[in-house]
N, C-alpha and C positions, 0 to 999 in steps of 0.2 A: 500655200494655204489650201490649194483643192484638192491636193494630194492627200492631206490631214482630213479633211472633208468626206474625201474616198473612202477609206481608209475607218472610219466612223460607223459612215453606211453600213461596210462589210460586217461590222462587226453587231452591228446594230440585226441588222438580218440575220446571222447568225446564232443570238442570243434570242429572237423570234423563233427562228427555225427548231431548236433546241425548248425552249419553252413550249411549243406545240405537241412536239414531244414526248413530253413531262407531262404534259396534262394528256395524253391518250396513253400510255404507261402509267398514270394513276385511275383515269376511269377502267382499265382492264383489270389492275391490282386489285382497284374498288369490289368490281363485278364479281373476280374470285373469290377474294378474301371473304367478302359478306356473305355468299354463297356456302361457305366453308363454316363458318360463325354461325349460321343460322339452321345446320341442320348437326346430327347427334355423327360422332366420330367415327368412321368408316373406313374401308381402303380407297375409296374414291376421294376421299377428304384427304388423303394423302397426296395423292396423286394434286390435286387442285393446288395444296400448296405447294408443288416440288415445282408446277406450272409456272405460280405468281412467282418465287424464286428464279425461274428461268427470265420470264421477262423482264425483271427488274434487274439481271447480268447481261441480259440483251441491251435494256438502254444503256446500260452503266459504257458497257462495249464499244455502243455507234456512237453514243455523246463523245469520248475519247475518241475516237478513229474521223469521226468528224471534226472536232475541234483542231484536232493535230492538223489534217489534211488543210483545212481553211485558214488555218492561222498561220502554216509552214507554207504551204504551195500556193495557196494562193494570194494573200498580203507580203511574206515575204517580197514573190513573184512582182507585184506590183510595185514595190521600195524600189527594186533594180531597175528596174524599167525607169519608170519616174524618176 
């Protein structure tokens, strides 16, 4: 049963961890985008969107390379043990 418990947590933190995430990948997007929205079409507005494109492939990236790593290496890890 405390292994189940374990096991929870981790996963529990992990959807924390990822959630915090998300909301500083949306106030950055925010910051961009509205910036972009708010003034008249330019090469610098290009640039600004190619930016919020980037970061929104940066989270998309670590949320993947995180979740694999945490849910492979480290829960798996603990099944065996346990």
């Amino acid at each position: 049963m405390m292994n189940g418990w374990r096991s929870f947590q981790l996963l529990v933190v992990l959807l924390t961890i990822v959630w915090a995430l998300f909301l500083s990948v949306s106030m950055i997007l925010g910051l961009i985008i509205s910036a972009t929205l708010e003034n008249p079409w330019s090469e610098g507005q290009f640039v600004r969107v190619f930016v919020g494109a980037a970061v929104f492939i940066t989270w998309v990236v670590v949320w993947q390379k995180l979740a694999e790593i945490w849910l492979y290496d480290i829960m798996l890890r603990r099944r065996r043990d346990g």
